[in-house]
C-alpha positions as CSV (number, residue, x, y, z in Angstrom):
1,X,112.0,110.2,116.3
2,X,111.2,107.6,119.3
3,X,108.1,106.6,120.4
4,X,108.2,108.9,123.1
5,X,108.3,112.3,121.0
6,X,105.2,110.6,118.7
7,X,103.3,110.0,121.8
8,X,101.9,113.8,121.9
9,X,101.6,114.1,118.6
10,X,98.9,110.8,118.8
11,X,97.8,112.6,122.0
12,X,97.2,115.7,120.0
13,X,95.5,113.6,116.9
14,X,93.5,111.4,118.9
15,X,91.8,114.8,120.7
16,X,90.9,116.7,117.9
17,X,89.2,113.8,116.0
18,X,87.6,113.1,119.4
19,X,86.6,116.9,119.0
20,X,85.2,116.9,115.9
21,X,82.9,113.7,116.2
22,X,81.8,115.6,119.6
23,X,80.7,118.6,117.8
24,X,79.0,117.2,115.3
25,X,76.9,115.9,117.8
26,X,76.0,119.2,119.5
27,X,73.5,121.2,116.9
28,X,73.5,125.4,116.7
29,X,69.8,124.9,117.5
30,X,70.5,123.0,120.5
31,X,73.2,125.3,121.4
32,X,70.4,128.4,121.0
33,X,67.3,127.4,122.8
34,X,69.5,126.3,125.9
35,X,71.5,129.3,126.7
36,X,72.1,128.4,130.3
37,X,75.2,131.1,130.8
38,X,73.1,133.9,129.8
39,X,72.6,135.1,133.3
40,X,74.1,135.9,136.5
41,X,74.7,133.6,139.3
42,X,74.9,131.1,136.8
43,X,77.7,128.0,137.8
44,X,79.3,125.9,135.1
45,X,81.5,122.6,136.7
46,X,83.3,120.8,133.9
47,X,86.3,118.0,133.3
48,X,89.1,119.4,131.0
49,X,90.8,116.6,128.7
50,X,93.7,117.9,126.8
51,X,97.5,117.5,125.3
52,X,100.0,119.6,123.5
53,X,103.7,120.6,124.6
54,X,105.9,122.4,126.7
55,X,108.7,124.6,125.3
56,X,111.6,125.3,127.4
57,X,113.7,128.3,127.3
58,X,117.0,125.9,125.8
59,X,114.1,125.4,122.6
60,X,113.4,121.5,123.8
61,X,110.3,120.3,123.6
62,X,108.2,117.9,125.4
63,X,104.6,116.1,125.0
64,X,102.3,117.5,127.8
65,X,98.8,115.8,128.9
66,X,96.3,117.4,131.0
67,X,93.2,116.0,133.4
68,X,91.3,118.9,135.5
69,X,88.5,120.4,136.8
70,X,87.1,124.1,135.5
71,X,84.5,125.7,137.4
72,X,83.2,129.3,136.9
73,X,80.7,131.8,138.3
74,X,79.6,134.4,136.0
75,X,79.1,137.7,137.9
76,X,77.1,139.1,134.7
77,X,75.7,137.9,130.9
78,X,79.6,138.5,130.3
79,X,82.2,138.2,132.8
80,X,82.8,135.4,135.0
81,X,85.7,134.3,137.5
82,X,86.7,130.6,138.2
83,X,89.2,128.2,139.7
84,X,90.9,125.3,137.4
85,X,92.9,122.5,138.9
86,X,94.7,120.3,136.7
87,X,97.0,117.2,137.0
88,X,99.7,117.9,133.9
89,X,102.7,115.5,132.8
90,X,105.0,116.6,130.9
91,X,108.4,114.7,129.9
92,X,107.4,111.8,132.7
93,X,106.5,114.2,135.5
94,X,103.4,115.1,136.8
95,X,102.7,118.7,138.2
96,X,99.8,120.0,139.6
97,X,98.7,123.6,137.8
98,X,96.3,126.1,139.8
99,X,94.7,128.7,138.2
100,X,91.9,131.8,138.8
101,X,90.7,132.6,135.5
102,X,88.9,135.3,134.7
103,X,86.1,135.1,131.6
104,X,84.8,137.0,129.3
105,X,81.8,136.0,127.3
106,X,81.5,137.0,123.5
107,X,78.0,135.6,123.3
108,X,77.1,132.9,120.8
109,X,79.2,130.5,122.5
110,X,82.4,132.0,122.2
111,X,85.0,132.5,125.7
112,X,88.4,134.5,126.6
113,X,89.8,133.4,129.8
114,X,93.0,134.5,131.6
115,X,94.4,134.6,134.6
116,X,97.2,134.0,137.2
117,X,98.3,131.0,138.3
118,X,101.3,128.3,139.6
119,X,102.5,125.7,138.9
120,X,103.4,122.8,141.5
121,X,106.3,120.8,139.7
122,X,107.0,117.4,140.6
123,X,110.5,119.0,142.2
124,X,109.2,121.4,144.8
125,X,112.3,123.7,144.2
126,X,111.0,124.3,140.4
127,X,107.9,125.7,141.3
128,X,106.7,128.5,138.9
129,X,104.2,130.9,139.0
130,X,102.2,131.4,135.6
131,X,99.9,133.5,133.4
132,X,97.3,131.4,131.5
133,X,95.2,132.4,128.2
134,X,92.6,130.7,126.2
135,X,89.8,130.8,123.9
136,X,86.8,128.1,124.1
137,X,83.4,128.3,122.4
138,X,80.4,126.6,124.1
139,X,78.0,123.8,122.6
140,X,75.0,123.7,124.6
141,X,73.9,119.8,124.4
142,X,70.5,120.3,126.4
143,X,70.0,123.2,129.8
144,X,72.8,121.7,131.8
145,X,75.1,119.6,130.0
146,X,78.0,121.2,127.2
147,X,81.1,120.6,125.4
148,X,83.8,123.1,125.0
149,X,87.2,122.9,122.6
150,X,89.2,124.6,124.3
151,X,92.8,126.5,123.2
152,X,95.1,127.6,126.2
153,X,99.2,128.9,126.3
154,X,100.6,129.0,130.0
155,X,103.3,131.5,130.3
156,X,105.6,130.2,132.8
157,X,108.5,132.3,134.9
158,X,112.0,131.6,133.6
159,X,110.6,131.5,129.9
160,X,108.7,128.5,129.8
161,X,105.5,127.8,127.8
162,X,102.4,125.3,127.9
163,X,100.2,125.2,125.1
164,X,97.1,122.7,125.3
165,X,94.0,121.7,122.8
166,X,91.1,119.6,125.0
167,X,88.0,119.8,125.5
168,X,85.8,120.4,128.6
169,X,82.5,118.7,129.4
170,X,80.7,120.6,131.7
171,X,77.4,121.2,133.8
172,X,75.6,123.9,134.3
173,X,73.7,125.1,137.5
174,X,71.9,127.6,139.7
């Protein structure tokens, strides 16, 4: 195995320990007495930090890392809709992934988001438009601030596929 196909393995390590330290930090109690999202007109801005892979249809895969920016407007106590811009390289390339989520709050914390989306590969000729799903669950550090693991698979046209563990850190506001 090179160095290059350990690399998003680390990636993938070095997150979820950077997770868990994280949520240890943000208490239940906390998390209860804040309870920002539970209204409407509510907006949430947060940075996304995450890794995993890219399978391709031939069965190869390749490390992925993700920066973006996740920001949401809930209509109600439990939908919202949103827009998600993120920077993603994968095998040495870096694409630009746009998405409109929409999000459905469980309550508690936990979040279902999905939506449709493209992807803006680094060769504008393999451009590809996507379908994203994920699952997140919401610490509430004080009113504004939180911290989200977050869980996300990008389906891909021509049989590609994006999975990514990060976290977002996020404000919310009126």
């Amino acid at each position: 195995m090179t160095s290059e196909e350990e690399a998003p393995g680390a990636a993938i390590r070095l997150f979820a320990g950077a997770l868990f330290v994280l949520l240890g930090a943000a208490s239940p109690a906390v998390a209860a007495e804040a309870g920002h999202g539970d209204m409407p007109g509510h907006k949430h801005l947060a940075l996304f930090l995450g890794a995993g892979e890219e399978d391709t249809p031939s069965g190869a895969k390749h490390g992925a890392e993700a920066i973006g920016v996740e920001y949401e407007y809930r209509l109600n106590n439990e939908w919202g809709i949103g827009a998600v811009v993120e920077r993603l390289d994968v095998h040495g390339k870096t694409n630009t992934v746009v998405v409109v989520p929409f999000s459905y709050h469980f309550g508690g914390g936990f979040r279902a988001f999905f939506g449709p989306g493209y992807e803006f590969k680094a060769v504008a000729s393999k451009d590809k438009a996507l379908a994203r799903i994920g699952l997140g669950y919401e610490f509430h550090i004080n009113e504004h601030w939180t911290i989200a693991p977050e869980v996300l698979n990008d389906f891909l046209d021509g049989g590609y596929n994006t999975w990514l563990v990060g976290v977002a850190i996020g404000y919310g506001f009126h």
